[in-house]
N, C-alpha and C positions, 0 to 999 in steps of 0.2 A: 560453613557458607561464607560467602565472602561479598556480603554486601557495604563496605564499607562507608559510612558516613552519611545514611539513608536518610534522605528525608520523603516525608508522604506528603504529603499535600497534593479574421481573415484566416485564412488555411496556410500556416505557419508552423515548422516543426515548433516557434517555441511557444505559440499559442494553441497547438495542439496537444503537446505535452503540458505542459505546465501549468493547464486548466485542470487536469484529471485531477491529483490528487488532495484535493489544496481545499477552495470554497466551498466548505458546506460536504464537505468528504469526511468528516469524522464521528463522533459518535453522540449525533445531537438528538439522539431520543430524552434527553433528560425533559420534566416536566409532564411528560405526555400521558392521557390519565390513563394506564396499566395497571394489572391487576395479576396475579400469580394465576389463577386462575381460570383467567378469562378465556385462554386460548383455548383448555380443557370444552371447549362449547366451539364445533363446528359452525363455521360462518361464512356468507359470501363472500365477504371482505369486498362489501358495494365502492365502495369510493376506491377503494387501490384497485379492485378490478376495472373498475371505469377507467381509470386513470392510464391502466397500461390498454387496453382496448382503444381509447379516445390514441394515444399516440400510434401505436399500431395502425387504426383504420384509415389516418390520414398522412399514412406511409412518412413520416416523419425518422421512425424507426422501422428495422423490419421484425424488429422484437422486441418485449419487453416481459421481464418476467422478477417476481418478488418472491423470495422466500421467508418464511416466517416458522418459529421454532418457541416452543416455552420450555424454559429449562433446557438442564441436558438429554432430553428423551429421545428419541430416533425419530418421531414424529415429523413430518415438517410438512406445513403446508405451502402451497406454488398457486399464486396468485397472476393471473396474465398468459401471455401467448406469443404468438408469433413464430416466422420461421427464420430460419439458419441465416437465409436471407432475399431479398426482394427477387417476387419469381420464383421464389425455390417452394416443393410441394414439402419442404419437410421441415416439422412442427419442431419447435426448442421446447425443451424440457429442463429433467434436473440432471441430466447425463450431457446437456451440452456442453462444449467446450468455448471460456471463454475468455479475450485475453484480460488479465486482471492486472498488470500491473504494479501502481504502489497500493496496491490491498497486499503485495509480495514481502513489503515493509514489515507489518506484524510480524509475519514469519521468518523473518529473518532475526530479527527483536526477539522472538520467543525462543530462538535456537540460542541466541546470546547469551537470551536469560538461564538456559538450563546449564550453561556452561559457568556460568559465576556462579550458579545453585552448589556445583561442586566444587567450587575454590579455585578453577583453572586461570582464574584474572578475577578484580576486583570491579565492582561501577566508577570507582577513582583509580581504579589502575591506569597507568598515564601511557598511552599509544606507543609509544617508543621503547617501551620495555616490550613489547611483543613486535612493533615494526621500529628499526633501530632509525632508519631513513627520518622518521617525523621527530626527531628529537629537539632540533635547533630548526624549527618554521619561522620566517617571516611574515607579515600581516601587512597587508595594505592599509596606507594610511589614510587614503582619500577610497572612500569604495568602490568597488570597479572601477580604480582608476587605473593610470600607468602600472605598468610592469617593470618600474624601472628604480634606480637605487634609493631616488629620493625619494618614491616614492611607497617606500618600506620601510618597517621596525620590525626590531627580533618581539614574537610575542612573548606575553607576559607571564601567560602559564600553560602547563602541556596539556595537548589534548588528552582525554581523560576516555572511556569506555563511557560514560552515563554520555558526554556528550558525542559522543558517535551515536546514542540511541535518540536523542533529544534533538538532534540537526543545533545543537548549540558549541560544533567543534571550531564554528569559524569557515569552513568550509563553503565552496561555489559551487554552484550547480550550470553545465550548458544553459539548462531549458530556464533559467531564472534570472543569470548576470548578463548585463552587457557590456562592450566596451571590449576592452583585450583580454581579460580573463577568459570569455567567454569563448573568444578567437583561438586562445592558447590551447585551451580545451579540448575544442573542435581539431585543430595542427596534430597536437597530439596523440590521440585518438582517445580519451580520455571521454568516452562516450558510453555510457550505462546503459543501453534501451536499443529498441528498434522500434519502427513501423511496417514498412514499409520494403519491398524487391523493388518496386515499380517507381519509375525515373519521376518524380513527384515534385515541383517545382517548390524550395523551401523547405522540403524533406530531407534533404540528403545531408546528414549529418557528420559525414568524412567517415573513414575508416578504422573502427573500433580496433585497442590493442587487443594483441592477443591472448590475453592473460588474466587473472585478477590480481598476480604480480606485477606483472610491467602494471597495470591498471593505478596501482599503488605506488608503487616506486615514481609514477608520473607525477601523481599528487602529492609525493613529497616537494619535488623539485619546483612547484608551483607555490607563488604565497598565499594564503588563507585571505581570505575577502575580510572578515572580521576578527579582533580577538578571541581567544575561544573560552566558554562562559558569559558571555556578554549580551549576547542576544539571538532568540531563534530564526536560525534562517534555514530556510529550506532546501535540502544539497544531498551530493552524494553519499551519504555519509556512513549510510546501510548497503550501499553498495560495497564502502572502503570495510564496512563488518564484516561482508564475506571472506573478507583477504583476512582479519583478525582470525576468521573460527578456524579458515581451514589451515592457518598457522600453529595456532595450538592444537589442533585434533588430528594435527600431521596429515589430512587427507583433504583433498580436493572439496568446496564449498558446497555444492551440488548433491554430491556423497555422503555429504554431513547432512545435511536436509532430509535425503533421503534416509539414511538409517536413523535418526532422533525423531524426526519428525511424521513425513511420509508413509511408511512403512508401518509405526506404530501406530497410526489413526486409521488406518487403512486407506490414505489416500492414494488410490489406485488410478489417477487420471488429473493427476496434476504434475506437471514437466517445464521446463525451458525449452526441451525442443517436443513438438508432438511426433507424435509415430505415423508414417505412414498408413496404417493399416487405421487408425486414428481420426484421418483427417475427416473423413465422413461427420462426425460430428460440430467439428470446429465451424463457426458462424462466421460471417463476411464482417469487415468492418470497415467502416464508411466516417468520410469527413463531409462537412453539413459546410456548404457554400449557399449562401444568400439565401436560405431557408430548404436548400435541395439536399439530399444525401449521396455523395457521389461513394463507390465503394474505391477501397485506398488499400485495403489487404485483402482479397480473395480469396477464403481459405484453399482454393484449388492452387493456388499460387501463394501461397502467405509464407512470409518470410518465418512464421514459427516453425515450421519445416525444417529450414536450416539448424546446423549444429552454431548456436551463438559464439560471439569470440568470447565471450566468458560467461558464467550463470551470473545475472544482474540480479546483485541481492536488495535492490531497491524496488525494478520492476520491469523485472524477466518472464515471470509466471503465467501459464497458462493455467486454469481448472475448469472445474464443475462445481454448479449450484452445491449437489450433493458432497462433495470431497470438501467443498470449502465450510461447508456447513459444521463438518465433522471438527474441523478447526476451532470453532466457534462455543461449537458444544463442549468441548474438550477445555475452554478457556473458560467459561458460563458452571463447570463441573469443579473449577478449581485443581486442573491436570487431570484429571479421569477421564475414562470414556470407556461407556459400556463396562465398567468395573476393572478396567484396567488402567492401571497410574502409569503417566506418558511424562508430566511435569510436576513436580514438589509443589503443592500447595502454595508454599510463599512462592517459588516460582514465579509463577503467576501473580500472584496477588501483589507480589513488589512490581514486576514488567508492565503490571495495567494501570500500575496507577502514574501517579506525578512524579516523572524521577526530574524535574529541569531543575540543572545549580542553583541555589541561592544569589539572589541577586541577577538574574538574567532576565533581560526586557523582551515583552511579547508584544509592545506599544505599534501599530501604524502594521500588523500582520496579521497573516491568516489565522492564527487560534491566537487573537489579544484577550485576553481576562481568561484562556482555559490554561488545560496542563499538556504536556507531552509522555505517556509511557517508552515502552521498547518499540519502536519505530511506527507508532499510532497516537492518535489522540485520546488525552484523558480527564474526560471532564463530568463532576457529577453522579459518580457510579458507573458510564459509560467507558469503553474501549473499542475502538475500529478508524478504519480509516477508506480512501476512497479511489477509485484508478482512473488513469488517464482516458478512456474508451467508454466512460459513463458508471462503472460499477459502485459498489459502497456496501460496506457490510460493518457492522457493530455487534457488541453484545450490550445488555444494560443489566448489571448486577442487581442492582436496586430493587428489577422487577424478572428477576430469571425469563429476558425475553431477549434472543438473538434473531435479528433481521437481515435480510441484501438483497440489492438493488442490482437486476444483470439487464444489459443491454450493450449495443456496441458501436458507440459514434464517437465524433473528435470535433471538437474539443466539446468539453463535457459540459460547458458554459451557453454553447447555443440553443440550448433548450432548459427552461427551469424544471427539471425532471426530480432534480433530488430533495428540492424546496419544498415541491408541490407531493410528491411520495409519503415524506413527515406529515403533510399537514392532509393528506388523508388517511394513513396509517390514524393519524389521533381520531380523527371525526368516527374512523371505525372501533377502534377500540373504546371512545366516548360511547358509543350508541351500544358497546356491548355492557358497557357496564350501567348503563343508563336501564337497558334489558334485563338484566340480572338481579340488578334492587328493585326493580317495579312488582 
């Protein structure tokens, strides 16, 4: 195994985006009183079902739905309701389809990790031994500044594999930088994601290369926003991973997912593009102007249809409650699932935890004082992360309980859905354990 040098420990694409995955999207069950247990004891789960009801009945959403899980058992209970979408007679369950996202990040992380489990690259293996283009990067000296000579230095050390998992490569993101990085991005097509067919004022994010090579070879040619190890910042960086796996696994990123991942969990409805015969399931998804929900992807019309210009291994993914669960379970089991070994124990248990370099600052961001795993957060005994369209799923080791959070609006900020989720998840599991001693 080749884990080298381990240590544990307004309606705007870019306010649409770059809400999802970020505030409060990762795995902050820690604290919360849980019990192994507890779940073994059927419950209304009063307060999360209020909760998704109360958003639901005042059309805020046109769904909202919880799943909750103890341990790795098949079990899972589905908290909440609603339908596919406003007007429509038909009820979301655990066979919806919904878009997820960077909740695609894990899974992308989890493919990486199985691939350093067998020695094919290192967490310190340095990007350039696998993409020869990233060898000699520059770094902007002033952040998102100029694009120009003075305003670059060669960096200091090479990107590394752990910080491709950590967003600690130094790397920009569209939905994050502004100034010219941001623009150059956009020109080049250097565009990881979709929303949106429909002519969307602030939407329209230029035209994505065709490739996850050119993708790559673009982001060479570009300088790195920060040095890399220096500080997390949130970017493409799991997207630039897909181009990593499917360089050494010799086959297409998508391909790879599918046969390591998909296939062995049984995720039988989870894709980049939906199927036709498919879309029946697929929910509307709506952006939230001045407290209204206008819809912005149609699934009768949704751009997930389309064949993408490349699998975005950041956050491409479509699933289901049920397919993403199997994920979860399968992570919560330590690579098992249903008695079949999918990931190497450490696997897992190095990818969940804290892989961010020594010495890298999390000071003035979104996960200050936690850690980062293989493209999730990890803090606590938790691992998960959260999507740009509302979702959130975690596991929490500490108390063999994996949770998510499904619904579909933009940005994921206008409503405190994930804040208020936690703190009746606890109230509920308070009262269950409150029950149980009495």
């Amino acid at each position: 195994m080749a884990y080298r040098n381990f240590d544990l420990p307004d309606l705007s694409r870019r306010t649409l985006l770059r809400s999802g995955g970020y505030v409060a999207a990762g795995a902050a069950l820690s604290g919360l009183p849980l019990g192994g247990a507890l779940l073994a004891h059927k419950t209304a789960w009063t307060n999360v079902s209020s909760l998704a009801h109360d958003y639901v009945a005042k059309r805020k959403v046109a769904n909202l739905l919880v799943t909750i899980g103890n341990g790795s058992g098949k079990e899972m209970e589905l908290v909440g309701g609603g339908t596919l979408a406003f007007g429509s007679a038909a009820e979301v369950g655990s066979d919806t389809l919904y878009r997820i996202y960077s909740m695609t990040k894990p899974i992308t992380g989890m493919a990486a990790m199985m691939l350093i489990d067998e020695g094919k690259f290192g967490l310190d293996t340095p990007l350039h031994e696998i993409l020869p283009a990233f060898r000699d990067m520059k770094v902007q000296r002033q952040y998102d500044g100029a694009i120009t000579a003075d305003n670059l230095e060669p960096a200091k050390t090479p990107i590394t594999i752990r910080h491709l998992l950590t967003h600690t490569a130094g790397l920009g993101y569209g939905i994050v930088q502004n100034g010219p990085i941001a623009r150059a991005y956009e020109a080049q097509g250097l565009i990881p994601g979709q929303v949106s067919r429909l002519p969307i004022p602030g939407l329209d994010r230029g035209t994505p290369v065709g490739s996850l090579e050119a993708f790559a070879d673009g982001l060479a040619e570009l300088p790195l926003v920060l040095q890399p190890g220096t500080r997390w910042s949130y970017s493409v960086s799991l997207d630039l991973m897909g181009r990593v796996i499917e360089v050494v696994e010799g086959k297409p990123f998508d391909a790879v997912l599918q046969d390591r991942l998909f296939d062995p969990l049984g995720m039988t409805s989870t894709w980049f593009r939906v199927p036709e015969t498919e879309k029946y399931r697929l929910t509307d998804n709506y952006g939230v102007m001045n407290g209204t929900a206008l819809p912005i992807d149609p699934a009768a019309v949704s751009i997930y249809l389309d064949e993408p210009a490349f699998p975005f291994g950041g956050a491409g993914l479509v699933s289901s409650p049920t397919d993403y669960d199997k994920f979860l379970r399968m992570l919560l089991n330590y690579g098992m699932l249903d008695g079949k070994r999918v990931m190497s124990e450490e696997a897992v248990r190095v990818g969940t935890s804290n892989l961010m370099p020594a010495g890298v600052t999390t000071q003035g961001t979104w996960i200050e004082g936690q850690g980062h795993g293989a493209g999730g957060r990890s803090v606590n005994g938790t691992f998960g992360w959260g999507g740009a369209a509302g979702t959130l799923a975690a596991v929490d080791f500490s108390h063999a309980l994996r949770t998510a959070l499904w619904t579909q609006y933009m940005p994921a900020e206008s409503y405190p859905i994930r804040t208020e989720f936690l703190g009746a998840l606890a109230r509920d599991l308070g009262a269950m354990r409150a029950a149980k001693a009495a």
